[in-house]
LUMLUM-128400 format. One record per residue (C-alpha): x, y, z. Coordinates in steps of 0.5 Angstrom, whole numbers, always signed. Example, Ala and Ser with C-alpha at 12.3 -4.5 7.8 and 13.67 -1.06 7.14 Angstrom:
<recs>
px, py, pz
+25, -9, +16
+27, -2, +14
</recs>
This chain:
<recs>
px, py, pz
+4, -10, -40
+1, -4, -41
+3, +3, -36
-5, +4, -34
-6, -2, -32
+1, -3, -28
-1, +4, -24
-8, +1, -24
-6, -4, -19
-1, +1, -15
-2, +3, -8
+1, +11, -8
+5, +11, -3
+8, +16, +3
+9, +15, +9
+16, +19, +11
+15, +21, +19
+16, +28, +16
+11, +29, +11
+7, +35, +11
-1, +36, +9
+1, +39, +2
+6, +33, +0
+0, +28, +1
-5, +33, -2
+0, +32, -9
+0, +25, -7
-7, +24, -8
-7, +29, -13
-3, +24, -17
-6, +18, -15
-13, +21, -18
-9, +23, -25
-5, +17, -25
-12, +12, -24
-8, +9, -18
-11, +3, -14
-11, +8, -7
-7, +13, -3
-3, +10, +3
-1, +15, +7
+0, +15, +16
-7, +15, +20
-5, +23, +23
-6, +25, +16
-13, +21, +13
-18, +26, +15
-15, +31, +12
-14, +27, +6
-21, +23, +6
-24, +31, +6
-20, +33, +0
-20, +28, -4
-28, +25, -3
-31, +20, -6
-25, +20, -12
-19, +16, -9
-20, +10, -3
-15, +12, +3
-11, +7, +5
-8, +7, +12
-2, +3, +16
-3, +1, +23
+2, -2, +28
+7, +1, +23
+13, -1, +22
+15, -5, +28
+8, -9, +29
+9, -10, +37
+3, -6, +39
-1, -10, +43
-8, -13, +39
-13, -8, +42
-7, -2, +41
-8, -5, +34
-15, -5, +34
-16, +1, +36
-12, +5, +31
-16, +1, +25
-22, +3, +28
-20, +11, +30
-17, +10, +22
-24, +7, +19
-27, +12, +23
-23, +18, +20
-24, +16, +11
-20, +10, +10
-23, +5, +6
-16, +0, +7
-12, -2, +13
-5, -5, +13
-2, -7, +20
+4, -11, +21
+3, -17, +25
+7, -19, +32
+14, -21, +30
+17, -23, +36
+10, -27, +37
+13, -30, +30
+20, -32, +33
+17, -34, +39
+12, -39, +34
+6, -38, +38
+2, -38, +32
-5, -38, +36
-3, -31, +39
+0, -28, +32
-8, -32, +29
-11, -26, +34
-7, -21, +34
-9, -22, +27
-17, -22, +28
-17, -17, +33
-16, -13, +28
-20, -17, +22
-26, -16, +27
-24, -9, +27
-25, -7, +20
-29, -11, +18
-33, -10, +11
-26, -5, +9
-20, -8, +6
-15, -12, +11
-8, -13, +9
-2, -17, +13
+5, -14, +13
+9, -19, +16
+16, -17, +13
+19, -22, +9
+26, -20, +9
+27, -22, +17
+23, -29, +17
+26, -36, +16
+23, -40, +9
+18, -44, +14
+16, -38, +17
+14, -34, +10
+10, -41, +9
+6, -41, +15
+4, -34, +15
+1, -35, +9
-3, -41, +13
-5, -36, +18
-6, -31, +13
-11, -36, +9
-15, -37, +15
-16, -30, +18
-21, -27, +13
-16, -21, +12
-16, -20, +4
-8, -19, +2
-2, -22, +4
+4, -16, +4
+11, -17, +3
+14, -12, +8
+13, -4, +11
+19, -1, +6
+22, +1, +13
+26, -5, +15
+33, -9, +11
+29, -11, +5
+23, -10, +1
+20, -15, -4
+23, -20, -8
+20, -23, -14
+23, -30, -9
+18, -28, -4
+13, -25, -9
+11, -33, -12
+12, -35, -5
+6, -32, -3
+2, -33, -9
+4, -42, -9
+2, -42, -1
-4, -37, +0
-11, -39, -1
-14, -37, -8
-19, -31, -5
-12, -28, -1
-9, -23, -7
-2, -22, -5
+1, -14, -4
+9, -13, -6
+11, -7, -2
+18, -4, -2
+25, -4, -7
+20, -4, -13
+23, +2, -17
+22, +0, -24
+18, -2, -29
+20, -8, -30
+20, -9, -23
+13, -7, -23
+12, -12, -29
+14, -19, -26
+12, -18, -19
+5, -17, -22
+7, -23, -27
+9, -28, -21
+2, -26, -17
+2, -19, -13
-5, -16, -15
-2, -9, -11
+4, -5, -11
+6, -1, -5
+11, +4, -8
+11, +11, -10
+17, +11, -16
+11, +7, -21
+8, +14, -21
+15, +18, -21
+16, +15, -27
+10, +16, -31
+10, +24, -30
+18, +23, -33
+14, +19, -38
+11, +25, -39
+15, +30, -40
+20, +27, -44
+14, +25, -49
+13, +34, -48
+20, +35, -50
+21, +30, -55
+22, +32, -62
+15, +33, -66
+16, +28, -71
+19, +22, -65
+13, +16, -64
+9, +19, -58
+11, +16, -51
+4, +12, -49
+2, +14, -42
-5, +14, -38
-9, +19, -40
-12, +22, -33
-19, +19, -31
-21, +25, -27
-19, +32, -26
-14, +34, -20
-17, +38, -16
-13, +46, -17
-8, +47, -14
-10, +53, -8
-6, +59, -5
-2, +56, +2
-7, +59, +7
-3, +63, +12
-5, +59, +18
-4, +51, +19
-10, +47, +17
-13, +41, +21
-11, +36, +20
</recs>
């Protein structure tokens, strides 16, 4: 599989609590490099991204992140605020605890409170895999399937584990056929990468696939003149350039 067409289909990601205006304006300067399905960074940061990088990246954005234990109209609220500020795509983390409890009825609404929040925008469902029961996994993607959103997610990346390929075909063997599912979370090779999207996730949620194009790169720049070329995506638009940090803090 081709390296553009595994970035094509990831999320570029950066949502550490301390990250700063400039670490996600090289983020989105990376992600228009590297054709990168969209951004995903933290809701403070979207209009400020949106204003940076226009038309040229979608802007995707986490809500109830990373616990999911806000209540329904918080959750639909914050989508709402995001959609408002720029971003084209919404990840929220469904009620766990109403998982554990089995009341499916209220992780349906919580859900749809959300769906009715976003519509005409990309909603996707993170129900973090790595803290449910196999018959949990199956009946989220019910849920999932019959809510209207457009992805099924593995996990936020913040809790005991991240995507596995076991759980990556779960998903796909047990979602409807118009539900696309996202692995997110411990995807830190190529390889990796390759067989998540082998065994049916259309989107990446990770920062490494990029990290690892640029060390592409600059080994392809230092290698002998007469080694084979390393083959690396060429840019699909031009990075905005690079500007003097200004002498007051900017708006976020």
């Amino acid at each position: 599989m081709e390296l553009r067409e595994i970035l094509s289909r990831c999320d570029h990601t950066l949502l550490k609590p301390e990250c700063t205006m400039q670490q996600i304006r090289d983020l989105c300067d990376e992600g228009i490099r590297y054709g990168c399905a969209s951004v995903c960074i933290p809701p403070s940061h979207v209009a400020g991204a949106k204003r940076y990088v226009g038309a040229r990246l979608p802007i995707c954005t986490v809500i109830g992140f990373p616990n999911g234990y806000e209540t329904s109209a918080i959750k639909a609220a914050e989508a709402k605020d995001a959609i408002a500020n720029g971003a084209a795509e919404i990840d929220m983390v469904v009620n766990l605890g109403m998982v554990k409890d089995g009341c499916w009825d209220d992780v349906m609404r919580d859900i749809l409170a959300v769906r009715d929040a976003t519509a005409g925008h990309i909603l996707k469902v993170i129900i973090e895999t790595c803290l449910l029961t196999q018959d949990e996994k199956i009946k989220l993607c019910e849920i999932v399937s019959s809510s209207g959103a457009d992805y099924i997610k593995t996990s936020t990346g913040f809790s005991t584990g991240g995507a596995t390929r076991e759980d990556v075909k779960l998903l796909r063997d047990n979602c409807g056929p118009h539900v696309k599912v996202k692995a997110a979370g411990g995807i830190a090779t190529l390889q990796d990468a390759e067989d998540m999207i082998k065994l049916g996730a259309d989107r990446l949620g990770t920062s490494r696939i990029v990290k690892l194009a640029i060390q592409l790169e600059k080994d392809a720049a230092n290698a002998p003149a007469e080694a084979a070329p390393v083959e690396t995506p060429a840019p699909e638009a031009e990075a905005p350039a690079a500007e003097e940090k200004p002498s007051e803090p900017q708006e976020y």
